[in-house]
C-alpha positions in Angstrom: 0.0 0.0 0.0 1.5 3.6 -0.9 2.5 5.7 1.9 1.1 8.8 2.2 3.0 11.8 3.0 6.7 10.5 2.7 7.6 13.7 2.8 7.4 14.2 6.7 8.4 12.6 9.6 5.1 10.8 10.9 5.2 10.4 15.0 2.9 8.3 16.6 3.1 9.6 20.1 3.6 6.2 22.0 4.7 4.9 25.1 8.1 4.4 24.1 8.4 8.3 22.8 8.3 8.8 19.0 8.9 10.5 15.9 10.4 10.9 12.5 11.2 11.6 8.9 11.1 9.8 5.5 13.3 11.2 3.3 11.4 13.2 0.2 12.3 13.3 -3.3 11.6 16.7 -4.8 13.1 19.5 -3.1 11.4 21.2 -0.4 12.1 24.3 1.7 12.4 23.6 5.5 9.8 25.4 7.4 10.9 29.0 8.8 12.4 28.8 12.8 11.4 30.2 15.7 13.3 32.3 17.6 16.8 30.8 18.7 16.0 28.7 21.4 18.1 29.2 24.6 22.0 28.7 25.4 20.8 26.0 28.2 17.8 24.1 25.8 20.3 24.3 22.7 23.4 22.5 25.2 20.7 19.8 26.3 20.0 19.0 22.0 23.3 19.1 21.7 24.5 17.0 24.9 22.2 13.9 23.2 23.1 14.6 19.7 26.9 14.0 20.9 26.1 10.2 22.6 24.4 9.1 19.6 27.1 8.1 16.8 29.1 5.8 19.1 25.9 4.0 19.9 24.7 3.7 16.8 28.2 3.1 15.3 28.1 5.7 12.7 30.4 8.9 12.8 29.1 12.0 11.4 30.4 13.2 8.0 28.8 16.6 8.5 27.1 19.2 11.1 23.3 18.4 11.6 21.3 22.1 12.1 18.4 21.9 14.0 15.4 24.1 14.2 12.2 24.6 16.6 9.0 25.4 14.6 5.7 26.0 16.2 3.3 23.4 15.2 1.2 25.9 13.3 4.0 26.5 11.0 4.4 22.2 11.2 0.8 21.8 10.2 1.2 25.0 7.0 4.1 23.5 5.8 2.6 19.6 5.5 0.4 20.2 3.0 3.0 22.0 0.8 5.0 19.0 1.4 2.1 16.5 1.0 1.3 18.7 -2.7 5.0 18.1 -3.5 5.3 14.1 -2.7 1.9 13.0 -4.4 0.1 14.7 -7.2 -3.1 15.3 -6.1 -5.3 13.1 -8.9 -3.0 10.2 -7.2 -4.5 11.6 -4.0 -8.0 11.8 -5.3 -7.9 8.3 -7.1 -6.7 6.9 -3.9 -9.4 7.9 -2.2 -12.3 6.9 -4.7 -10.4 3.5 -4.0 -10.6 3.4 -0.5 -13.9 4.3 -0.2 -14.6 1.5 -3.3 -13.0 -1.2 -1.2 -14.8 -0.1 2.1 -11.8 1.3 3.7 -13.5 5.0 4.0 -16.6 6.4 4.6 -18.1 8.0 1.9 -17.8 11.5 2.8 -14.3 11.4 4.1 -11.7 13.9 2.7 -8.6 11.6 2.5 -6.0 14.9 2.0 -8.4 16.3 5.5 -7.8 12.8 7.5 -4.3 13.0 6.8 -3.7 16.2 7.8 -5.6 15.9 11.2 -4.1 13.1 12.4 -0.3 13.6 10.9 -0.1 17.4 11.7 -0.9 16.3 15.5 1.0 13.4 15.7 4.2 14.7 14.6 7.1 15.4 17.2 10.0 16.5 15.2 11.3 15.2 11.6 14.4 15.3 9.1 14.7 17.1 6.1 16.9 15.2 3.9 17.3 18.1 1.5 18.7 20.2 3.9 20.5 18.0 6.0 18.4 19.8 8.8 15.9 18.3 11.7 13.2 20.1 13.3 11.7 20.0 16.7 7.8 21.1 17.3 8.2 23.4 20.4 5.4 22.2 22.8 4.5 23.7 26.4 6.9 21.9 29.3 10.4 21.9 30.2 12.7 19.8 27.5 12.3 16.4 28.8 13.0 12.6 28.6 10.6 12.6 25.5 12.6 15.4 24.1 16.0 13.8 24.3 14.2 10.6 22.4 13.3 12.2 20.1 16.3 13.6 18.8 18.1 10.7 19.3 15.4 9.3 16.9 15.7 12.4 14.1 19.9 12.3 14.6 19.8 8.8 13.9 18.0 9.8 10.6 20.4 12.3 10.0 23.5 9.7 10.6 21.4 7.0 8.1 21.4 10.0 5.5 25.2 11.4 5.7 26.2 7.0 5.3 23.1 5.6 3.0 21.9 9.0 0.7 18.0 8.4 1.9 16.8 11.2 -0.7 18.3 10.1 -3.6 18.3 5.9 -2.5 14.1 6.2 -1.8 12.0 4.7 -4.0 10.3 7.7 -5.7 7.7 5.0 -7.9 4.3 5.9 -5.7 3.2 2.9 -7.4 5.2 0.5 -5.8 4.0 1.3 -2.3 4.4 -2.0 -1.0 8.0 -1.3 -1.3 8.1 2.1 -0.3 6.4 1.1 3.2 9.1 -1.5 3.6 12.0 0.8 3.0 10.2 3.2 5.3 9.8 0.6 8.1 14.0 -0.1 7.9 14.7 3.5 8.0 12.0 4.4 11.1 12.8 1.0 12.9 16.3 1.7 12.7 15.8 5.0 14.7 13.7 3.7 16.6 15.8 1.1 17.7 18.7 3.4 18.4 16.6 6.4 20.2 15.2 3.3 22.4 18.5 1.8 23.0 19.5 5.7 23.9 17.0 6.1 26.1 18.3 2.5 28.2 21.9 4.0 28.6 20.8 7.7 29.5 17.7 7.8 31.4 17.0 7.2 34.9 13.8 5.9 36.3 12.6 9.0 36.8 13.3 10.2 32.9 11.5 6.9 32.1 8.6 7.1 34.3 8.1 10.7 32.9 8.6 9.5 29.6 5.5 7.0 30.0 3.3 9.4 31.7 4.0 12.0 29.1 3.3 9.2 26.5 -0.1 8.3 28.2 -1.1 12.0 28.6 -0.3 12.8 24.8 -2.2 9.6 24.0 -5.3 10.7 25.5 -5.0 14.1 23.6 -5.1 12.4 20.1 -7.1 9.4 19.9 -6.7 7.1 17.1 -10.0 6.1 17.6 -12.0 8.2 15.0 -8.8 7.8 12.5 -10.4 4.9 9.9 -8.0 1.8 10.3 -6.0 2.3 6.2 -4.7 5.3 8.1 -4.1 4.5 11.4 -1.9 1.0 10.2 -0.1 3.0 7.6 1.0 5.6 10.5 1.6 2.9 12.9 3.6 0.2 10.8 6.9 2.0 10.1 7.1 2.5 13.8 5.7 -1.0 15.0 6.8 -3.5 13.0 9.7 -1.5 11.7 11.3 -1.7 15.3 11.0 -5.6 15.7 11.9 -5.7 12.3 15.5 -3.6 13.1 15.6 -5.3 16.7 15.6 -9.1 14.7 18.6 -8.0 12.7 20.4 -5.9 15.4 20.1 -9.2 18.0 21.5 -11.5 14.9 23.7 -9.6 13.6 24.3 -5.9 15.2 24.6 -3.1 13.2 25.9 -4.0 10.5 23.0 -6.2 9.8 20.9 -3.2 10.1 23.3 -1.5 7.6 22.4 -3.8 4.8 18.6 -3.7 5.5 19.3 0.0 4.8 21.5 -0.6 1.5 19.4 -3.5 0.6 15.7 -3.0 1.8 13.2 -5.3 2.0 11.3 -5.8 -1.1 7.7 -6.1 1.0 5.8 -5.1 3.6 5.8 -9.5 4.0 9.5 -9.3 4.7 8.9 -6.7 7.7 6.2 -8.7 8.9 8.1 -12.0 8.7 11.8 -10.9 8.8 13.0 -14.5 8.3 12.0 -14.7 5.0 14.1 -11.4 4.4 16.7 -13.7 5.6 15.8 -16.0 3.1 15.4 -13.6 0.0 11.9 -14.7 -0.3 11.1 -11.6 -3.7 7.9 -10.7 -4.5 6.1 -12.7 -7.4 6.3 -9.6 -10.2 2.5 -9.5 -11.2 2.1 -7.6 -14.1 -1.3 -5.6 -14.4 -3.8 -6.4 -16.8 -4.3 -4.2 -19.4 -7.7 -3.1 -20.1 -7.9 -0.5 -21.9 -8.4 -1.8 -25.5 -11.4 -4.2 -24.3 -13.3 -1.1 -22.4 -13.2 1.5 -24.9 -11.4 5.2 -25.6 -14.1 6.5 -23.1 -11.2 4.9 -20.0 -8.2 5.6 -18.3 -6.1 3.9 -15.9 -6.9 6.0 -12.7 -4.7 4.1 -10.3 -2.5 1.2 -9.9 -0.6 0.0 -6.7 0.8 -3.0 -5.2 -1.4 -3.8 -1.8 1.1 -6.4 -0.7 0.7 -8.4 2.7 0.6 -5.4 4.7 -2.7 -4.2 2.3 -4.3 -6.9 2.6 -4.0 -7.2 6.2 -5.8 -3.8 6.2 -8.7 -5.0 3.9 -9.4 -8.2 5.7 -9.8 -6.4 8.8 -13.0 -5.2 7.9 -12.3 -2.5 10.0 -11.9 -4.5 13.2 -9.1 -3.4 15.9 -8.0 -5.9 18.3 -9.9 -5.3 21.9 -7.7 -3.1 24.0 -5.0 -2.7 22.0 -2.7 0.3 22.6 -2.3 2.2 19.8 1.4 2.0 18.3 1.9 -1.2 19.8 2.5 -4.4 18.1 -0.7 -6.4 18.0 -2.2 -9.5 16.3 -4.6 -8.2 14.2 -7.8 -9.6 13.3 -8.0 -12.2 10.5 -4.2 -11.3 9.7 -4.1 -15.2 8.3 -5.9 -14.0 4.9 -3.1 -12.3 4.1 -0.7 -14.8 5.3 0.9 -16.5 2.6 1.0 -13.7 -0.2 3.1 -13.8 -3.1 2.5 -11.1 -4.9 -0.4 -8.8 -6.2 -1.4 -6.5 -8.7 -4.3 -3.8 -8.6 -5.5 -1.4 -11.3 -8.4 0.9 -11.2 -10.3 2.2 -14.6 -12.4 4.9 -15.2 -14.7 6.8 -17.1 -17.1 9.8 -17.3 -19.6 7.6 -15.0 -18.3 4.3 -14.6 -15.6 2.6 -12.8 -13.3 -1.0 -12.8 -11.7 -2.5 -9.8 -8.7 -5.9 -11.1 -6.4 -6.9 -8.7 -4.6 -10.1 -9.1 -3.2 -12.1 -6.3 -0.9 -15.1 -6.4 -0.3 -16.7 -3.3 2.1 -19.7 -1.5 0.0 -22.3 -1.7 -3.4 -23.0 -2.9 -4.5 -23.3 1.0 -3.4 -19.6 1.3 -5.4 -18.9 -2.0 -8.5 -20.5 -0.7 -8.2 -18.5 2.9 -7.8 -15.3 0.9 -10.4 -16.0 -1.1 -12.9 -16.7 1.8 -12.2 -14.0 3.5 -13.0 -11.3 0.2 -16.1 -13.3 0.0 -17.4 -12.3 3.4 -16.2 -8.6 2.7 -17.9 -8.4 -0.7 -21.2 -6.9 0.5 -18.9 -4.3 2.5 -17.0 -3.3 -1.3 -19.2 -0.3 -3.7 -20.1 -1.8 -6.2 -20.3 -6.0 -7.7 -17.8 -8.0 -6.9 -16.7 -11.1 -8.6 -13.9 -13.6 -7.4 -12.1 -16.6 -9.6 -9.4 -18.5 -8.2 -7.4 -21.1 -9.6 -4.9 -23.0 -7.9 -2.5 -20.2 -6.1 -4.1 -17.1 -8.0 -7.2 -15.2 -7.1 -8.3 -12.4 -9.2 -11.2 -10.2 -8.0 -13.3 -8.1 -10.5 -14.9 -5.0 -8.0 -17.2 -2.8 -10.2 -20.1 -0.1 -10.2 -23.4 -1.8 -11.2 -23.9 -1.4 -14.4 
């Protein structure tokens, strides 16, 4: 599934702190400071930035500036950078599609969601163009949260000086499958590091007001309005991205997360199940079929994407969330084990004046994983806009989701 917004950092205020960056592709201003911030709150950014390149064995090339911004000018300057990253017929074709597959309500404003929930979420994030990070000023004396955090953006600016993340970032939006995985090494990696920080530089007392200040933010933003496409998109990176980087730091240290970062994982499948990253388990390439000479001149392709396991993990959901689960921690989501067993997928949305064409082709591990899939769209299919027809055969299942005429 395409990420939305890689331009920003997206911070899911948790328990364990928060934050960051994904490195963007076109160039983009960074958002105009603040005033300076003190002698004694700029020695305190600076005492953390200092402890974090031994730990995270990387030395810095460079100087890394850093800026405070209000989050008024945080929540102005996302949706220039959102209108930079994703053209906004992508944006608007997205939507139709989640709304299609029953992933939004009908009158939901994707570009509004986004920004609600991103432009409060955010703590601080790296701007890869400028080699700069920024920290959202917030009421409160700098604290144990604060020092996370820039351990976390540092880290980001460390993975840029050594691995190039603006020009080494998939730029394709639609290979989002891909793009999620890549951004789920780069955020797990920092959040790994900020975490590992925090265990050699916080007392109890930094980490006790660390979780209180986690709970307390947590009660200001509730995930529970946010529709679940968005919240799992936000949350994944984070999530799964951290046990991701924490498999390959406990196998391998470091330099195991190095290569995730040179070579990233081809799928959202490999975060999810890092042993088959281990075991170079690619992505069946399925091509998307083409259309457009069987509909007519009246059609266009609209949209076409790569759900991947990650996707369809989403869509099976049906828009359950586990009971009591904390958001931005790891979970076992419901009916997860229709997505289990993906190979590879395909989707591609046509459109005309007043008509539209849902085909997305699956291919799957085994014809068990096909059938589960399969069973699983067929309870969903009264929840899709529109008729809905599914044909499997052996380890492929193609599904045909269409207005009804």
């Amino acid at each position: 599934m395409k990420q939305l917004v890689v331009a920003v950092a997206l911070c899911l205020v948790m328990i364990t702190g928060c934050t960051t960056p994904t490195p963007s592709p076109s160039p983009t201003p960074g958002p105009k400071p603040t005033a300076a911030p003190s002698a004694d709150l700029a020695a305190q950014v600076d005492a953390v930035v200092a402890t974090v390149p031994a730990l995270r064995e990387l030395e810095a090339t460079r100087d890394v500036p850093f800026e405070f911004i209000t989050r008024e000018q945080f929540q102005e300057d996302l949706v220039e950078l959102n209108d930079a990253e994703v053209p906004i017929e992508v944006r608007q074709a997205e939507e139709r599609l989640y709304k299609r597959l029953g992933l939004l309500p009908a009158d939901a404003s994707l570009d509004q969601l986004v920004q609600e929930l991103y432009g409060e979420q955010v703590l601080a994030y790296y701007q890869p163009e400028n080699g700069h990070f920024y920290i959202i000023s917030r009421d409160g004396p700098f604290g144990a949260t604060d020092k996370i955090v820039v351990a976390h953006e540092y880290t980001h600016a460390l993975q840029d000086q050594h691995f190039n993340l603006k020009d080494n970032t998939i730029t394709d939006n639609t290979q989002g499958d891909a793009q999620l995985a890549q951004l789920a090494v780069i955020e797990g990696d920092a959040t790994l590091t900020s975490q590992l920080w925090a265990t050699d530089n916080l007392d109890f007392g930094d980490m006790l007001q660390m979780l209180l200040e986690g709970f307390s933010e947590l009660n200001q933003a509730s995930l529970d309005g946010i529709p679940l496409v968005l919240r799992r998109q936000l949350e994944f990176p984070y999530t799964e991205g951290f046990a991701f980087a924490t498999a390959l730091h406990d196998q391998g240290g470091y330099d195991a997360v190095d290569a995730a970062l040179t070579t990233p994982p081809a799928s959202t499948e490999q975060i999810l199940h890092p042993e088959k990253y281990a075991a170079h388990e690619e992505p069946v390439e399925v091509p998307a079929p083409d259309l457009l000479d069987q509909l007519g001149p009246d059609w266009h392709l609209a949209y076409e994407q790569t759900l991947g396991e990650l996707g369809i993990q989403i869509i099976a959901a049906g828009g359950e969330v586990p009971a009591g689960a904390i958001p931005g921690l790891p979970v076992d989501w419901p009916h997860a084990d229709a997505a289990a067993g993906w190979g590879g997928d395909r989707l591609a949305m046509y459109e005309s004046a007043d008509h539209w064409r849902i085909e997305w082709t699956t291919v799957w591990d085994t014809g068990a994983d096909a059938i589960s899939f399969r069973a699983r769209m067929d309870q969903l299919s009264s929840t899709f806009d529109g008729v809905t027809v599914i044909a499997i055969n052996d380890t492929r299942v193609d599904l045909r989701i269409a207005d009804d005429s």
